[in-house]
Jmol script that loads the backbone (N, CA, C; Angstrom):
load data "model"
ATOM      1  N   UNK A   1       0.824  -1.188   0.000  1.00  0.00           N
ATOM      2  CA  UNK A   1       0.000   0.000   0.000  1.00  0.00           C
ATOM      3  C   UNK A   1       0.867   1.250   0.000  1.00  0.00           C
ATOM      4  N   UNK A   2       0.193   2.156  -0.943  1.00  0.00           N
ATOM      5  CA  UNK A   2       1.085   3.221  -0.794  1.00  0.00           C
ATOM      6  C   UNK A   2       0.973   4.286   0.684  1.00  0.00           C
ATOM      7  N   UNK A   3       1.369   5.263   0.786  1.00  0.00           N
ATOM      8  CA  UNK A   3       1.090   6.330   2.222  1.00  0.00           C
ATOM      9  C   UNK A   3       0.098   7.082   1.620  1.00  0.00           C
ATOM     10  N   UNK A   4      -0.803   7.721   2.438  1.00  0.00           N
ATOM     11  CA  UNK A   4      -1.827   8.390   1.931  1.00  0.00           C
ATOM     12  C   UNK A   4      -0.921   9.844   2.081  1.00  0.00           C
ATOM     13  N   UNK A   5      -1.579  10.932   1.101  1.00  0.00           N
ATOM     14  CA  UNK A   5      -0.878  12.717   1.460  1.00  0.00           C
ATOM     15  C   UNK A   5       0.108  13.015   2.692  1.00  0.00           C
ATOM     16  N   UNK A   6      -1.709  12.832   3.350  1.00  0.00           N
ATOM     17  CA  UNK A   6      -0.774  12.906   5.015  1.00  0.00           C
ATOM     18  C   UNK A   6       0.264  12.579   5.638  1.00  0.00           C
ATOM     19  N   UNK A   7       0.235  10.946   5.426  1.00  0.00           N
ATOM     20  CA  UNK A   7       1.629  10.316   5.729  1.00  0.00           C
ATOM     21  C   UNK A   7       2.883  10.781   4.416  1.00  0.00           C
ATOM     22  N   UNK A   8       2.692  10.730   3.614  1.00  0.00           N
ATOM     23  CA  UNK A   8       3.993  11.644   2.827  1.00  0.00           C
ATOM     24  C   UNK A   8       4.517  13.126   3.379  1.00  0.00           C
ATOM     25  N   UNK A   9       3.612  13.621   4.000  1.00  0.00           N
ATOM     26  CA  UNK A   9       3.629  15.368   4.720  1.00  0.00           C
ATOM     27  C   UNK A   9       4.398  14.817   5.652  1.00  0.00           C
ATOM     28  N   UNK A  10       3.754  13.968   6.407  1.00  0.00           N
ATOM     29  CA  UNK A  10       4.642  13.754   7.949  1.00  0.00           C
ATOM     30  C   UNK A  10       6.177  13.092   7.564  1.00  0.00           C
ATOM     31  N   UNK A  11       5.960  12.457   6.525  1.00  0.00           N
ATOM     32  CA  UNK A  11       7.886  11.376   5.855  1.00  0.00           C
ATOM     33  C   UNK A  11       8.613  12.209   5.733  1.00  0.00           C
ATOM     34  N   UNK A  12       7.902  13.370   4.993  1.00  0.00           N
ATOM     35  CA  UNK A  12       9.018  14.334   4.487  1.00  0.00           C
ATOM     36  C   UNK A  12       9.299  15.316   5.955  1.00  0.00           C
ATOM     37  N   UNK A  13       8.687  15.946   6.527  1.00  0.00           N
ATOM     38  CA  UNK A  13       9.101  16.389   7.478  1.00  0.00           C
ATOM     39  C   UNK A  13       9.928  15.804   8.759  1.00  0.00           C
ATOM     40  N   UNK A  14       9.786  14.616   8.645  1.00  0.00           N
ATOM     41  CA  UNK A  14      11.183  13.906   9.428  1.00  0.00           C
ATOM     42  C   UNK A  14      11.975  13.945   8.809  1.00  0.00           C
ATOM     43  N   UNK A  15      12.302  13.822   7.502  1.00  0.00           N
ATOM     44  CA  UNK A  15      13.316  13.728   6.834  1.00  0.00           C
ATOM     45  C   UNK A  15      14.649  14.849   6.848  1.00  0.00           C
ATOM     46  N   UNK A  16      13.572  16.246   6.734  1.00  0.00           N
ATOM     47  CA  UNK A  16      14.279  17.557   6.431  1.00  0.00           C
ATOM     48  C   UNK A  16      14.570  17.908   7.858  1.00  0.00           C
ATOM     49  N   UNK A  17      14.058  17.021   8.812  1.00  0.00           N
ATOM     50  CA  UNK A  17      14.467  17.099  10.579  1.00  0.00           C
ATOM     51  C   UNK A  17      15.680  16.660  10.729  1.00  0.00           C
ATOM     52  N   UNK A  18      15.992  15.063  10.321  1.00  0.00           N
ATOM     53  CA  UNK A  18      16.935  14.527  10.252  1.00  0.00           C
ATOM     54  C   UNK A  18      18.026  14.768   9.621  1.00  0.00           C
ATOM     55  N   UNK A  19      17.487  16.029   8.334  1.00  0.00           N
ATOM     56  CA  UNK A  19      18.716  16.924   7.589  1.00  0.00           C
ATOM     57  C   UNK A  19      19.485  18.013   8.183  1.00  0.00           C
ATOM     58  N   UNK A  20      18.365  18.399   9.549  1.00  0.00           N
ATOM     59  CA  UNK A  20      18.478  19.558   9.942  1.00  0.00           C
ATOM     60  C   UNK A  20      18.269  20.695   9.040  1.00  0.00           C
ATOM     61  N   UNK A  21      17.268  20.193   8.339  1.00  0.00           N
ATOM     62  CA  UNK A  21      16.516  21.596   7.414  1.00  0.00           C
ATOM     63  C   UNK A  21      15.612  22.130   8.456  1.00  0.00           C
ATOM     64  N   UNK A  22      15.826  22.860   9.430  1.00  0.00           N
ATOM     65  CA  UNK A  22      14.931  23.515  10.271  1.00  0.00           C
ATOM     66  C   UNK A  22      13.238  24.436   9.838  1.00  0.00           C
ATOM     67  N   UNK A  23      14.042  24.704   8.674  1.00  0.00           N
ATOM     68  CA  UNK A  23      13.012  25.902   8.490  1.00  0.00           C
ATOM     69  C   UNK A  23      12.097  25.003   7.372  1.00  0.00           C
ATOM     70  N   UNK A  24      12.463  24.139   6.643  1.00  0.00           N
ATOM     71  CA  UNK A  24      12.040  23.041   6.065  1.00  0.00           C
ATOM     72  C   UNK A  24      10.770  21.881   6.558  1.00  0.00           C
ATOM     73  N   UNK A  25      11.331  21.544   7.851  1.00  0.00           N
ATOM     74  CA  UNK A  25      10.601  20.373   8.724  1.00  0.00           C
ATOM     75  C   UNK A  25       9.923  21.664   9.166  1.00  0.00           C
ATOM     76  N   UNK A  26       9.792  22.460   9.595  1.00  0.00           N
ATOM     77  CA  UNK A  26       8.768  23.562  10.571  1.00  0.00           C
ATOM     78  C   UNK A  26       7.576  23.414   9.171  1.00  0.00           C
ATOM     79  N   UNK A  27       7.776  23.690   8.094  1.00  0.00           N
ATOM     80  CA  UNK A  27       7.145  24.247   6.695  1.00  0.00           C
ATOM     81  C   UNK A  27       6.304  22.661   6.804  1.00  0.00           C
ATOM     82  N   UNK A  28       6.876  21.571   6.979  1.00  0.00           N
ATOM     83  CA  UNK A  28       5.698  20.383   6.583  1.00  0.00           C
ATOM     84  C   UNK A  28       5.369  20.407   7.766  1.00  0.00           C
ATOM     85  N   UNK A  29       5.734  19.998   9.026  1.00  0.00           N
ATOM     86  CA  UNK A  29       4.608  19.641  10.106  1.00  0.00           C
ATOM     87  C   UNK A  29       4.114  21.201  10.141  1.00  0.00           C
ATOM     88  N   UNK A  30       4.345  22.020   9.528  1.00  0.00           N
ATOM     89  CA  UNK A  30       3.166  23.196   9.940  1.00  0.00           C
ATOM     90  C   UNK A  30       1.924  23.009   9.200  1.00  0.00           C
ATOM     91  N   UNK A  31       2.440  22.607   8.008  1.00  0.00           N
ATOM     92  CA  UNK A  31       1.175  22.247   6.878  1.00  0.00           C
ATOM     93  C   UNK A  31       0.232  20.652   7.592  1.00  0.00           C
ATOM     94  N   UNK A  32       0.656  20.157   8.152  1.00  0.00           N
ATOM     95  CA  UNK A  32       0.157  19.017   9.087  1.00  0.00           C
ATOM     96  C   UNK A  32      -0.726  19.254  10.307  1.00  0.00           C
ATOM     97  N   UNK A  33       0.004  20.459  10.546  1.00  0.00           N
ATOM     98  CA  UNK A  33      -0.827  21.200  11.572  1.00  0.00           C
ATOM     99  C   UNK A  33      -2.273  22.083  11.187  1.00  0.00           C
ATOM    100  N   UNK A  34      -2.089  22.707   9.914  1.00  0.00           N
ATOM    101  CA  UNK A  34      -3.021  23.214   9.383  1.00  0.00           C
ATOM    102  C   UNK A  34      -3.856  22.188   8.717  1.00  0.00           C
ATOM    103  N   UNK A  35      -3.734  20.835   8.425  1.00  0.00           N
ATOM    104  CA  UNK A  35      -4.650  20.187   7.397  1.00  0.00           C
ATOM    105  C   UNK A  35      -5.064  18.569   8.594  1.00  0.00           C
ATOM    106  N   UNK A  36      -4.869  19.064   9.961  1.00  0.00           N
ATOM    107  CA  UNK A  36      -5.121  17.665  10.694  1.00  0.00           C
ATOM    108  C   UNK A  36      -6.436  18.730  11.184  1.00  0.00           C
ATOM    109  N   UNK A  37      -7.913  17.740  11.652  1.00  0.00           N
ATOM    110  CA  UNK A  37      -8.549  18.862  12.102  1.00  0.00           C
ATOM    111  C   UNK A  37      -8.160  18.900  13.560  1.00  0.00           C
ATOM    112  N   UNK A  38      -7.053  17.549  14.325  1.00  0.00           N
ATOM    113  CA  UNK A  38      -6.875  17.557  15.716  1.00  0.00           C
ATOM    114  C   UNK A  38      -5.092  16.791  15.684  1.00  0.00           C
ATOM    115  N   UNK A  39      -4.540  18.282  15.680  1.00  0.00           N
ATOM    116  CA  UNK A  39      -3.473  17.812  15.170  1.00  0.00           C
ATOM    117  C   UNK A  39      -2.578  16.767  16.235  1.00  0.00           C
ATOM    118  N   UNK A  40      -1.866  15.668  16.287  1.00  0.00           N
ATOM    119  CA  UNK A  40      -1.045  15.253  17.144  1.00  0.00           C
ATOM    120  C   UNK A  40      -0.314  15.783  18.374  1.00  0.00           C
ATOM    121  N   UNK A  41      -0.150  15.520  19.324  1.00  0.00           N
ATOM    122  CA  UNK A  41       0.812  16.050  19.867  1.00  0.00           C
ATOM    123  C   UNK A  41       2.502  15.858  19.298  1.00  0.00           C
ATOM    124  N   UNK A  42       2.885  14.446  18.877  1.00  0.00           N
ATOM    125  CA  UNK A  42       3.661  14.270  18.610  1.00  0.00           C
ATOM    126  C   UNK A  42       4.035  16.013  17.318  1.00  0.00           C
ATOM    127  N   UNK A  43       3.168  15.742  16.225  1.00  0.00           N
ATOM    128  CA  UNK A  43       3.276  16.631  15.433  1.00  0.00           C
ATOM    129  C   UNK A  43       3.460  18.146  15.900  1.00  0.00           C
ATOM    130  N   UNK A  44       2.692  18.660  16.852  1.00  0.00           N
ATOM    131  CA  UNK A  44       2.716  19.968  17.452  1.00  0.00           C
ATOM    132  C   UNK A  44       4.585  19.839  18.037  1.00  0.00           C
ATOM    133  N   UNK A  45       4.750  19.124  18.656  1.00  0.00           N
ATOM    134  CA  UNK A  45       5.612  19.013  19.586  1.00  0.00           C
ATOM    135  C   UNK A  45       7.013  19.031  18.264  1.00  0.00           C
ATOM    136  N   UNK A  46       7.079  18.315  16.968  1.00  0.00           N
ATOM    137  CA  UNK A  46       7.727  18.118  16.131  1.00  0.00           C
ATOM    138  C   UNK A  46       7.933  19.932  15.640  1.00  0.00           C
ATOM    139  N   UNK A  47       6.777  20.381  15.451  1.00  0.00           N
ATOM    140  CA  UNK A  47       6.718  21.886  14.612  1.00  0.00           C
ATOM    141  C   UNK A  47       7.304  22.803  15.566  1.00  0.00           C
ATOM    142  N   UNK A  48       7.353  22.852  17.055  1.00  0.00           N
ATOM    143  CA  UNK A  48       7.653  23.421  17.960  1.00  0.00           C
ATOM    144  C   UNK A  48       9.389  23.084  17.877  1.00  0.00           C
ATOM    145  N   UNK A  49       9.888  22.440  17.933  1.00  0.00           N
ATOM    146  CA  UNK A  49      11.122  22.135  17.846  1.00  0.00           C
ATOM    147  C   UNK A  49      11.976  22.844  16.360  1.00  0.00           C
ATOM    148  N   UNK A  50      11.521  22.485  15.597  1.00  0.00           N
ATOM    149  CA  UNK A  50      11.998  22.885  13.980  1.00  0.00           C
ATOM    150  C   UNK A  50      11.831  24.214  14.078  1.00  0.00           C
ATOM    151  N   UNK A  51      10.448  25.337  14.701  1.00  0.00           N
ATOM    152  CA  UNK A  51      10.434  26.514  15.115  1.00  0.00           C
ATOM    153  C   UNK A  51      11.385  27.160  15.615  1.00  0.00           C
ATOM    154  N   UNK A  52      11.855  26.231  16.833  1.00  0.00           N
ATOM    155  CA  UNK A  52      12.820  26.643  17.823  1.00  0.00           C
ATOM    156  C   UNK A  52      14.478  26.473  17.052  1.00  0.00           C
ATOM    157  N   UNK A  53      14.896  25.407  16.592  1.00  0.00           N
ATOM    158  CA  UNK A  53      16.139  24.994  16.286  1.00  0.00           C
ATOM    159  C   UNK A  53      16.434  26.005  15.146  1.00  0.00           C
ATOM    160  N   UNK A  54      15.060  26.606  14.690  1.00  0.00           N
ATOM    161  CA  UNK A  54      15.272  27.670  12.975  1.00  0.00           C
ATOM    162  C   UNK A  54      15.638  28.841  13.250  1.00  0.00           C
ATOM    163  N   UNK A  55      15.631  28.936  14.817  1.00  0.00           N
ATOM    164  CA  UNK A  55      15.677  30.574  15.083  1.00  0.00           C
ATOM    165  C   UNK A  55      15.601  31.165  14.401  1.00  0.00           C
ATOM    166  N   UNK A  56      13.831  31.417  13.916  1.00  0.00           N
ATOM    167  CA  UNK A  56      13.282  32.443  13.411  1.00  0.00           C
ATOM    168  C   UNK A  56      12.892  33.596  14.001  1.00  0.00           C
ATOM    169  N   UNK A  57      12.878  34.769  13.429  1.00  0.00           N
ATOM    170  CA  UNK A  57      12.454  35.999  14.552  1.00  0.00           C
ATOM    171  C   UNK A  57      11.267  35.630  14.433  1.00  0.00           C
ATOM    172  N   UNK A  58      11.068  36.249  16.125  1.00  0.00           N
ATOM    173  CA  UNK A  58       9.746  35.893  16.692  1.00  0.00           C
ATOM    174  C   UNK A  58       9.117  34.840  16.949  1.00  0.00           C
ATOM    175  N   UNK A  59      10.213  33.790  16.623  1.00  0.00           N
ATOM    176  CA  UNK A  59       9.549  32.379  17.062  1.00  0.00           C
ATOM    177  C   UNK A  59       9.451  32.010  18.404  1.00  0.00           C
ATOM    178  N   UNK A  60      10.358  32.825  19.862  1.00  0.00           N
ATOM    179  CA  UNK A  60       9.671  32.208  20.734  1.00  0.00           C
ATOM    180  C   UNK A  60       8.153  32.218  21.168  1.00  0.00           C
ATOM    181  N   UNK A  61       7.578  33.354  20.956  1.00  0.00           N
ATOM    182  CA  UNK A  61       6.371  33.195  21.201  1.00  0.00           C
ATOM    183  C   UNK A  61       5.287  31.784  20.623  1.00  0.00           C
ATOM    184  N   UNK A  62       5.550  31.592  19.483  1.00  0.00           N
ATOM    185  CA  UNK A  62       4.953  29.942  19.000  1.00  0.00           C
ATOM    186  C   UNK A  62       5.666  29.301  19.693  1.00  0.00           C
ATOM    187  N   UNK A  63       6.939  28.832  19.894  1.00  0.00           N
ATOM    188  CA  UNK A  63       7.318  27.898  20.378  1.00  0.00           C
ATOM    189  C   UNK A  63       6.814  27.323  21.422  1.00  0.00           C
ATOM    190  N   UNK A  64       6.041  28.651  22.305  1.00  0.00           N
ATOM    191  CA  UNK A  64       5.500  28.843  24.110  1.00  0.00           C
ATOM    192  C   UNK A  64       4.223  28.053  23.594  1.00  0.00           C
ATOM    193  N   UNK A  65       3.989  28.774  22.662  1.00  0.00           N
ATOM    194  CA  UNK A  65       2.386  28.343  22.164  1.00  0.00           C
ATOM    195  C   UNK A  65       2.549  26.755  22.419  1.00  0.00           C
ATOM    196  N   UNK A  66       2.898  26.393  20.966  1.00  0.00           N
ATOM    197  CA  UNK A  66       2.496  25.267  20.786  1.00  0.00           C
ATOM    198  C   UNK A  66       2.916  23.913  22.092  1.00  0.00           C
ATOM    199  N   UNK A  67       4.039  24.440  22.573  1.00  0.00           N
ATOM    200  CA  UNK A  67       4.404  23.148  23.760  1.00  0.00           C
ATOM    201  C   UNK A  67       3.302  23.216  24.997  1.00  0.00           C
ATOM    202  N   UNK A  68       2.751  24.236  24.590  1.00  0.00           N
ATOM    203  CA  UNK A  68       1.695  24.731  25.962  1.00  0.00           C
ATOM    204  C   UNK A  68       0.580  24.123  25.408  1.00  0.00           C
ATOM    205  N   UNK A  69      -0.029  24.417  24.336  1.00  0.00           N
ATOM    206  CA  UNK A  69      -0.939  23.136  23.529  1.00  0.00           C
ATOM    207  C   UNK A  69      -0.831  21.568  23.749  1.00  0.00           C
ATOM    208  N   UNK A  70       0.614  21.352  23.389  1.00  0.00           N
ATOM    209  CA  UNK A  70       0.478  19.859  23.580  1.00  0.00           C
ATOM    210  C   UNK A  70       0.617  19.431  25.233  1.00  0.00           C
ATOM    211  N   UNK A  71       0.858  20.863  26.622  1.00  0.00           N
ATOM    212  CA  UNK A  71       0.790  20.390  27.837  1.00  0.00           C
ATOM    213  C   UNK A  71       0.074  20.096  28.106  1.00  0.00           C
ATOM    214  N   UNK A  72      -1.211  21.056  27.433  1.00  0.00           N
ATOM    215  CA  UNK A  72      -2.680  20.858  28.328  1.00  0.00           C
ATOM    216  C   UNK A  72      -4.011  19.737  27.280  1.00  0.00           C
ATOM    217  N   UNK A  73      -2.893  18.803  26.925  1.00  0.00           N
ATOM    218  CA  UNK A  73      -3.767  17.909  25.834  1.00  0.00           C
ATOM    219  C   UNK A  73      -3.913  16.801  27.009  1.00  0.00           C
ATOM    220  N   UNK A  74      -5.353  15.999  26.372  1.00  0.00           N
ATOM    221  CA  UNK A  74      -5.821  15.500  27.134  1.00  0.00           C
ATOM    222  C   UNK A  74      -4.888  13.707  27.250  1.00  0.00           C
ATOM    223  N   UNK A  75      -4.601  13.805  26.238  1.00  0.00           N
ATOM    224  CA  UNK A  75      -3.782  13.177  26.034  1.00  0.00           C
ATOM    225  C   UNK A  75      -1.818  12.617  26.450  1.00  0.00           C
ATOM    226  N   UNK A  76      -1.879  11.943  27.488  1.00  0.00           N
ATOM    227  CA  UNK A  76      -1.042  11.554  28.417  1.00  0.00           C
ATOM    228  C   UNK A  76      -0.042  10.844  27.575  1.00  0.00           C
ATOM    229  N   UNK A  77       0.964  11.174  26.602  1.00  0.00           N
ATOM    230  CA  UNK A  77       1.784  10.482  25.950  1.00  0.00           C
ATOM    231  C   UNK A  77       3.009  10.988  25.751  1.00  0.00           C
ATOM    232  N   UNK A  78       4.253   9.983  25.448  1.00  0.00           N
ATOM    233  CA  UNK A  78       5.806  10.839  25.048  1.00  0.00           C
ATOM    234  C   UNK A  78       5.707  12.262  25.148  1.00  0.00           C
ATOM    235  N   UNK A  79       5.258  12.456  24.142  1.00  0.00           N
ATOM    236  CA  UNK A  79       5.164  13.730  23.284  1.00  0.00           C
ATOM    237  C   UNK A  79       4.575  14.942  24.623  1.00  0.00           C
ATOM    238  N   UNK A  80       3.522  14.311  25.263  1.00  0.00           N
ATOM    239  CA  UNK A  80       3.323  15.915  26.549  1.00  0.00           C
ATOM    240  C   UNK A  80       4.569  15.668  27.338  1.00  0.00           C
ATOM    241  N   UNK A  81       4.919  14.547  27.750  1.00  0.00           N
ATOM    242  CA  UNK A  81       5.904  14.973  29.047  1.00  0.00           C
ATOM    243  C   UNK A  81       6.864  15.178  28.213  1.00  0.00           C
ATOM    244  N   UNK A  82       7.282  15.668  26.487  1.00  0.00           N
ATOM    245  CA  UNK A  82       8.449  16.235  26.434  1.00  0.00           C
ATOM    246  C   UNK A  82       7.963  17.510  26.560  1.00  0.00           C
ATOM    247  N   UNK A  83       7.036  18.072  25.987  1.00  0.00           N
ATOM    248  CA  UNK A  83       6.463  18.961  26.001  1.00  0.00           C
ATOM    249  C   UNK A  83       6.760  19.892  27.499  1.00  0.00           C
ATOM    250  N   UNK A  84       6.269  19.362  28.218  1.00  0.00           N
ATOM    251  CA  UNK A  84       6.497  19.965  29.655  1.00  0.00           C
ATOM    252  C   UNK A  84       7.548  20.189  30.127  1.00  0.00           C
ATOM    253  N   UNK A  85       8.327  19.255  29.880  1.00  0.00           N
ATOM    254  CA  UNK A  85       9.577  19.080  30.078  1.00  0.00           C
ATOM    255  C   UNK A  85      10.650  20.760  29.620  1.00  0.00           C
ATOM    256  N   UNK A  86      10.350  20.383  27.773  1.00  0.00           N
ATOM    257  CA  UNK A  86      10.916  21.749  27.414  1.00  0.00           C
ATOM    258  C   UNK A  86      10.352  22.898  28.105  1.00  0.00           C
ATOM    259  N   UNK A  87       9.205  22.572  28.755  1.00  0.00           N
ATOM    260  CA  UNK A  87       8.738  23.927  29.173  1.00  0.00           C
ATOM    261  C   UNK A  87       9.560  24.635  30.184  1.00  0.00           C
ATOM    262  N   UNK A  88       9.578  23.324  30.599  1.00  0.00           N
ATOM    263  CA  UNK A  88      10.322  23.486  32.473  1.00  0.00           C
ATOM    264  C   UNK A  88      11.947  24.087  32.123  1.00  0.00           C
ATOM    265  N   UNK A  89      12.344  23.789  30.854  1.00  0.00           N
ATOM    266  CA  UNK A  89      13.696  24.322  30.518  1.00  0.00           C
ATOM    267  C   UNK A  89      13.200  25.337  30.169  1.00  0.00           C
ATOM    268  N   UNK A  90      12.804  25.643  29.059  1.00  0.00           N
ATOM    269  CA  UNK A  90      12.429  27.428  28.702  1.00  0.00           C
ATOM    270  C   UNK A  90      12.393  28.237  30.172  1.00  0.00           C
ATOM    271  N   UNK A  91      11.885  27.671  31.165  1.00  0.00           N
ATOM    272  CA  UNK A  91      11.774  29.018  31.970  1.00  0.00           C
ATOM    273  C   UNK A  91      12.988  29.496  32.961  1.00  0.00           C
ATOM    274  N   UNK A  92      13.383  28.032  32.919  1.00  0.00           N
ATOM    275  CA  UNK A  92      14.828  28.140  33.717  1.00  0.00           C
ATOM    276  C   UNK A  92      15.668  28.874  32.610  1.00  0.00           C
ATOM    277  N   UNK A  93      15.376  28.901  31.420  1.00  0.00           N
ATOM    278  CA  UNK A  93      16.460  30.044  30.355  1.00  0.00           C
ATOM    279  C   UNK A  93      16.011  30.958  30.010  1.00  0.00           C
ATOM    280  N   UNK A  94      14.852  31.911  30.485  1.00  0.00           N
ATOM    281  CA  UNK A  94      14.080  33.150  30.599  1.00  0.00           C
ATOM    282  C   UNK A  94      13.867  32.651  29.612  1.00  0.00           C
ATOM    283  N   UNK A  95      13.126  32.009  28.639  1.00  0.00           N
ATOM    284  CA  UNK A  95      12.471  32.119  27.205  1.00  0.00           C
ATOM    285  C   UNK A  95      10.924  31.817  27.549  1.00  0.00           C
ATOM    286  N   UNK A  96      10.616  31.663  28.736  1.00  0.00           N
ATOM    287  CA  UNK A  96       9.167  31.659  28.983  1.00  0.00           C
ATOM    288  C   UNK A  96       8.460  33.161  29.964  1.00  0.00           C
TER     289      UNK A  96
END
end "model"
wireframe off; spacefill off
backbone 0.3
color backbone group
């Protein structure tokens, strides 16, 4: 079977992660983010990182966003307690 869209969106954005195309992997899991109607945490948590590692101006403010999204998901998996985790670092490095 082939991957449906979606799963090609999400392949390629690990990929350009694993390239360290920052601004690249942010560009597909963002489009993942916009076309899931309930996006992953894993995925939020993926776009939040590629945000962060791209040091784009003005990206800490998303970065806060989205890890704060995947804290308060109802959903108890990897992906929140990294989530929290980075949080708990952001504030110990004034970025929160």
């Amino acid at each position: 079977d082939f991957p449906d869209e979606e799963k090609l969106v999400e392949m390629t954005a690990d990929c350009y992660e694993k390239d360290k195309n920052w601004g690249k992997a942010a560009e597909y899991y963002g489009r993942l983010v916009e076309e899931q109607e309930t996006p992953s945490n894993r995925t939020l948590y993926q776009l939040a990182m590629s945000v962060e590692k791209g040091r784009a101006p003005a990206s800490e403010k998303r970065v806060n966003d989205l890890l704060t999204k995947v804290s308060k998901s109802e959903t108890n998996d990897f992906w929140k307690s990294m989530a929290l985790e980075a949080l708990e670092n952001r504030t110990k490095e004034g970025k929160r």
